[in-house]
KELUM-279228 format. One line per field, with one value per residue (C-alpha): residue number from 0; residue in three letters; x, y, z. Coordinates in nm, 4 decimals, always signed. Layout:
BEGIN
i	[NUM / ...]
aa	[ALA / ...]
x	[X / ...]
y	[Y / ...]
z	[Z / ...]
END
This chain:
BEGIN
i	[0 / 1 / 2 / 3 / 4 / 5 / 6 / 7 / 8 / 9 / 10 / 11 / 12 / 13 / 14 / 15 / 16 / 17 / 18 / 19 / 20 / 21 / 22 / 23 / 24 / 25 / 26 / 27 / 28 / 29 / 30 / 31 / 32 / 33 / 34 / 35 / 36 / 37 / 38 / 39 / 40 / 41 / 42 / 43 / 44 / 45 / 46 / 47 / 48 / 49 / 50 / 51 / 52 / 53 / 54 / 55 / 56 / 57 / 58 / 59 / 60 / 61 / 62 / 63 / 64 / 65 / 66 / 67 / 68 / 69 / 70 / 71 / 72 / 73 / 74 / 75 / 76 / 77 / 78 / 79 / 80 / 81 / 82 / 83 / 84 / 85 / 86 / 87 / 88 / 89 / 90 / 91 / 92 / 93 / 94 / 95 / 96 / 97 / 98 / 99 / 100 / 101 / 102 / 103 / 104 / 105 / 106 / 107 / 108 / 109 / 110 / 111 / 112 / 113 / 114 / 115 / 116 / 117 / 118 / 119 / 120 / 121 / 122 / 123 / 124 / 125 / 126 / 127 / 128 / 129 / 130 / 131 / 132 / 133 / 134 / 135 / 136 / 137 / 138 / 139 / 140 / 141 / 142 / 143 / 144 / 145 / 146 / 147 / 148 / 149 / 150 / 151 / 152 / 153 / 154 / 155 / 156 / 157 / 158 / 159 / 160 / 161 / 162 / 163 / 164 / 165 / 166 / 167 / 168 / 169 / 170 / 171 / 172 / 173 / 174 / 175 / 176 / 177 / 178 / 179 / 180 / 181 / 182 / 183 / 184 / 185 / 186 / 187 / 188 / 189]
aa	[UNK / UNK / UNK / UNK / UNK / UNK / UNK / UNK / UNK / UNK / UNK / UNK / UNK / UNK / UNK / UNK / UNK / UNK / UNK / UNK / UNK / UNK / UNK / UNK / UNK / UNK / UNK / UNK / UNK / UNK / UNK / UNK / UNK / UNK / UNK / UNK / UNK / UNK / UNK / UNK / UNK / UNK / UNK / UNK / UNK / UNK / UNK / UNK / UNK / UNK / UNK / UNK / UNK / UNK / UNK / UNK / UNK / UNK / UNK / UNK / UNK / UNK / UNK / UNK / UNK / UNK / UNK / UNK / UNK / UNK / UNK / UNK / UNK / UNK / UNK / UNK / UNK / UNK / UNK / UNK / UNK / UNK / UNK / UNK / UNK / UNK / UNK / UNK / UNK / UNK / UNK / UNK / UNK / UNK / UNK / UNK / UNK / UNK / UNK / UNK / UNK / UNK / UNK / UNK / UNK / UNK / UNK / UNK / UNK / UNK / UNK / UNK / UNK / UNK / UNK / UNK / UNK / UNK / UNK / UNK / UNK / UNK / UNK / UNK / UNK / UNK / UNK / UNK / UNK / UNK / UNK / UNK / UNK / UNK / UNK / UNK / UNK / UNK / UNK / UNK / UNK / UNK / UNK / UNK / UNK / UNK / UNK / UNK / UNK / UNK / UNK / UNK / UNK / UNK / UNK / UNK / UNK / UNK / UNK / UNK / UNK / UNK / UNK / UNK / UNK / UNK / UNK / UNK / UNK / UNK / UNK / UNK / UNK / UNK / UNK / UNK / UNK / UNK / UNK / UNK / UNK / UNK / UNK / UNK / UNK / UNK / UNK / UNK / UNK / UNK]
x	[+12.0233 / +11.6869 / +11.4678 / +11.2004 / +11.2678 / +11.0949 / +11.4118 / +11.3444 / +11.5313 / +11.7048 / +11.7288 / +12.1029 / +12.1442 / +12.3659 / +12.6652 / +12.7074 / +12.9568 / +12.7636 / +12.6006 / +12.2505 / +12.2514 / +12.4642 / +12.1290 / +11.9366 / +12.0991 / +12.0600 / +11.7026 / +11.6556 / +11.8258 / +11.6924 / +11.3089 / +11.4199 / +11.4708 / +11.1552 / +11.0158 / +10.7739 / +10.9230 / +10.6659 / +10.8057 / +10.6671 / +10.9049 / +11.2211 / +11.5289 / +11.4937 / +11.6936 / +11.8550 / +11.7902 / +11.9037 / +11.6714 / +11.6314 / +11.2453 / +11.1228 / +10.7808 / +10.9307 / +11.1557 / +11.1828 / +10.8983 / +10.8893 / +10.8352 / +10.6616 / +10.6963 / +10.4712 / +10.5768 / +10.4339 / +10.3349 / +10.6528 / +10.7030 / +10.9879 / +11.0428 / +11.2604 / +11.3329 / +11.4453 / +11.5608 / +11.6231 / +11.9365 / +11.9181 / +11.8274 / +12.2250 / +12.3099 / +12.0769 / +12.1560 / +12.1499 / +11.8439 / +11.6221 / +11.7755 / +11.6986 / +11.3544 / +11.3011 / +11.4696 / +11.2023 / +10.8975 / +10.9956 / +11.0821 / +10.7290 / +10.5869 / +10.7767 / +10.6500 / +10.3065 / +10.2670 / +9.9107 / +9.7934 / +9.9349 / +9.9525 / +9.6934 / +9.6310 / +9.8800 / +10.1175 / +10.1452 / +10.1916 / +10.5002 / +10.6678 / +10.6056 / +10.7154 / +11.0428 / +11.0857 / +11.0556 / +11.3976 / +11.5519 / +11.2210 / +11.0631 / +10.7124 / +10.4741 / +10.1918 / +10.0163 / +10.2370 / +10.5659 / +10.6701 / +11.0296 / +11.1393 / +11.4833 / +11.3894 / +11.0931 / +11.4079 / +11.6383 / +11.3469 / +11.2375 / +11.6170 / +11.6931 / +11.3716 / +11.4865 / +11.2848 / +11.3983 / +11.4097 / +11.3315 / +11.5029 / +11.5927 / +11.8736 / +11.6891 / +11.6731 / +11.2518 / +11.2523 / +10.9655 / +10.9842 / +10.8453 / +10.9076 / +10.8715 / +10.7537 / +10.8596 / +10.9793 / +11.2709 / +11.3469 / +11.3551 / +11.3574 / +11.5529 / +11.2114 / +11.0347 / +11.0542 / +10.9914 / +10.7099 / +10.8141 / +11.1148 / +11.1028 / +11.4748 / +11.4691 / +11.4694 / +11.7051 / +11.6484 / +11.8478 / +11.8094 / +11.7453 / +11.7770 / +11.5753 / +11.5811 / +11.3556 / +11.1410 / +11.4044 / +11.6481 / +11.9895 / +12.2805 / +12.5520]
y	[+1.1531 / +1.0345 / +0.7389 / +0.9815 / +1.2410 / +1.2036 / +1.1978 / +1.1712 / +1.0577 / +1.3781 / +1.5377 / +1.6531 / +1.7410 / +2.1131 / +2.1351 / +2.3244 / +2.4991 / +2.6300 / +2.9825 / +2.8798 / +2.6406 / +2.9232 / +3.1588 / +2.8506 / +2.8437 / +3.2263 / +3.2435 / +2.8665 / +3.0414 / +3.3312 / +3.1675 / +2.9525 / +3.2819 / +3.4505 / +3.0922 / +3.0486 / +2.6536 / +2.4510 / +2.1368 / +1.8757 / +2.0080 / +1.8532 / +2.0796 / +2.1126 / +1.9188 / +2.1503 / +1.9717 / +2.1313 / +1.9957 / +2.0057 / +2.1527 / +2.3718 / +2.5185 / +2.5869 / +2.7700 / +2.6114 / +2.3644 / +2.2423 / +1.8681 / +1.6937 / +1.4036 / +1.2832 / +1.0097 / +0.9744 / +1.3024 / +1.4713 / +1.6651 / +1.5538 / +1.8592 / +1.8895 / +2.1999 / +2.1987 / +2.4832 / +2.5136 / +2.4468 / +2.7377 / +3.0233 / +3.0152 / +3.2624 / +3.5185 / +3.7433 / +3.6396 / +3.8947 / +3.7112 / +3.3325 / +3.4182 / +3.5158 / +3.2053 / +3.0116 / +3.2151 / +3.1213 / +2.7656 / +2.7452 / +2.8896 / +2.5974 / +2.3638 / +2.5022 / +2.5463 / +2.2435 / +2.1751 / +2.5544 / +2.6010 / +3.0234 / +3.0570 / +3.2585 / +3.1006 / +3.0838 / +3.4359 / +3.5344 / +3.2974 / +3.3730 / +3.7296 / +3.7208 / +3.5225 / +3.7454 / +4.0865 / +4.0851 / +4.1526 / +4.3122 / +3.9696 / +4.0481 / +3.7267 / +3.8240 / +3.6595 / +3.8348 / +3.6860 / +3.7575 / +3.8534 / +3.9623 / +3.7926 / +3.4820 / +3.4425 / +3.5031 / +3.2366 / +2.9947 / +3.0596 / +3.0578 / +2.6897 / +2.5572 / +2.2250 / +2.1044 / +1.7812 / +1.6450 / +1.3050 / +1.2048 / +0.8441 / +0.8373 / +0.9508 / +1.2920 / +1.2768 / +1.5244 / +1.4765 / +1.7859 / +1.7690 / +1.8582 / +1.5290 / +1.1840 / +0.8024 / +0.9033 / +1.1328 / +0.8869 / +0.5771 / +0.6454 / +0.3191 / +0.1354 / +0.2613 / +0.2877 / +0.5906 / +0.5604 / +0.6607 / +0.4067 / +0.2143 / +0.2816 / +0.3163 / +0.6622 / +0.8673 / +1.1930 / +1.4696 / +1.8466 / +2.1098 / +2.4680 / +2.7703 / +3.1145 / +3.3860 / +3.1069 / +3.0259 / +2.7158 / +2.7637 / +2.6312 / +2.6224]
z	[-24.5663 / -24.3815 / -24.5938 / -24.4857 / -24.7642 / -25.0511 / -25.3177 / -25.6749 / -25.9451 / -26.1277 / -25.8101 / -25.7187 / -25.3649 / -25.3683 / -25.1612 / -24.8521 / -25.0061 / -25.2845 / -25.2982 / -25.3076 / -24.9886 / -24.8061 / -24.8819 / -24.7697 / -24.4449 / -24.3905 / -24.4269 / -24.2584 / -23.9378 / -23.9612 / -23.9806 / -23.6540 / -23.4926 / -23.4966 / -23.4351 / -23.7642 / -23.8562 / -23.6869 / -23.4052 / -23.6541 / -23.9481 / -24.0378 / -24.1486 / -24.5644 / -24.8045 / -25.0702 / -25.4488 / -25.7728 / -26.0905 / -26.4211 / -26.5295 / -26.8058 / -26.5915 / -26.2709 / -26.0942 / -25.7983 / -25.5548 / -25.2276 / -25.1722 / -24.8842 / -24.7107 / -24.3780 / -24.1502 / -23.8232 / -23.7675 / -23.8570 / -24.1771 / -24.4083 / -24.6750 / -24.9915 / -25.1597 / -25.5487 / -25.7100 / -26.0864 / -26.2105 / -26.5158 / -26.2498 / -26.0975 / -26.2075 / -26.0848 / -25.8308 / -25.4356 / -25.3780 / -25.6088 / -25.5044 / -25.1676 / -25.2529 / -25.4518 / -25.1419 / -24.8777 / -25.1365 / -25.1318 / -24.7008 / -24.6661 / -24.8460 / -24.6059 / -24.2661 / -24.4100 / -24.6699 / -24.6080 / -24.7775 / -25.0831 / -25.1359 / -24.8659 / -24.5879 / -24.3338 / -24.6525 / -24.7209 / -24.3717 / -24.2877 / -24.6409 / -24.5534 / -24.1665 / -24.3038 / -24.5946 / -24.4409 / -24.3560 / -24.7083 / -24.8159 / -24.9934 / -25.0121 / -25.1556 / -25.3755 / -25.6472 / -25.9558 / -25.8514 / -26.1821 / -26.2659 / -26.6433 / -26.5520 / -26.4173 / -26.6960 / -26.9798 / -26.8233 / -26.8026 / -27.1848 / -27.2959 / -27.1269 / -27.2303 / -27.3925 / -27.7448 / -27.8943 / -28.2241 / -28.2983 / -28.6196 / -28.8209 / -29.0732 / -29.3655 / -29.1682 / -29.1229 / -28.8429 / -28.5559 / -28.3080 / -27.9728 / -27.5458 / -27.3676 / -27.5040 / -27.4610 / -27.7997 / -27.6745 / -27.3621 / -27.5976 / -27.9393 / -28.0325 / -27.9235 / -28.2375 / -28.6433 / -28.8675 / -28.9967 / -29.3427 / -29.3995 / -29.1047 / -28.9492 / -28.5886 / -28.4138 / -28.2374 / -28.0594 / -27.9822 / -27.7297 / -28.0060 / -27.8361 / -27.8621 / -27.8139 / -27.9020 / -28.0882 / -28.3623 / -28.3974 / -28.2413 / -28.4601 / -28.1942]
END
């Protein structure tokens, strides 16, 4: 690893021997073929993370002139298909050669030269009814609770990351929180 990329916390790095980064490196060599990565542009680190609005980003990093990029992928979208991974994969690369135009001009036309290959077309609806499921279904809600069961429900707060630091307000005991899933809108009881 380089001290030039910008690594997170809650980033995992994927394995070269997983599925995803083997997609990575198929589109990664096929983009150094037809010659659309840019000198200044560093080779992408592969990240799985954990996110509820996003299916994958690119990450940036600039040192002297050279380009430093990270790309995370969502960890709930394994399981889709390699088609749609690999588009995902081609969005995000695009974003690394071209990180200074965000869906722009010079965005859609690399994502589009490196894409053309397994027929990955960028447009502004990138929409897919799978993907959009998977990201609704693993969309985390937690419940903040004290031991007289009052129930506080929310998505992210200091709350959730630290409940012990507070006191219901009803008897005063102090807080703990746990991941309440679910799907379609209703509680899961698994």
């Amino acid at each position: 690893m380089n001290e030039h990329y910008p690594i997170k916390r809650g980033w995992r790095p994927i394995p070269e021997s997983d599925r995803r980064y083997k997609l990575f490196e198929e589109v990664y060599s096929y983009a150094k073929s037809i010659d659309v990565i840019p000198d200044n542009v560093e080779k992408p680190l592969l990240f799985e993370v954990t996110s509820s609005w996003n299916c994958g980003f690119c990450s940036c990093q600039k040192r002297s002139r050279r380009i430093y990029p990270c790309i995370c992928l969502n960890e709930c979208l394994r399981s889709i298909g390699d088609d749609k991974m690999r588009n995902l994969i081609v969005h995000e690369f695009a974003h690394a050669c071209v990180p200074e135009e965000v869906h722009g001009p010079k965005w859609y036309a690399v994502a589009n030269d490196i894409g053309k290959k397994w027929g990955y077309i960028a447009d502004d609806k990138e929409t897919d009814e799978e993907i959009i499921k998977l990201m609704q279904q693993n969309k985390k809600r937690y419940e903040v609770y004290c031991q007289c069961s009052h129930e506080y429900f929310m998505y992210r707060n200091i709350f959730v990351r630290e409940p012990q630091k507070f006191t219901c307000p009803m008897c005063k005991t102090p807080l703990k929180s746990r991941v309440v899933q679910y799907k379609g809108g209703e509680k899961d009881d698994e």
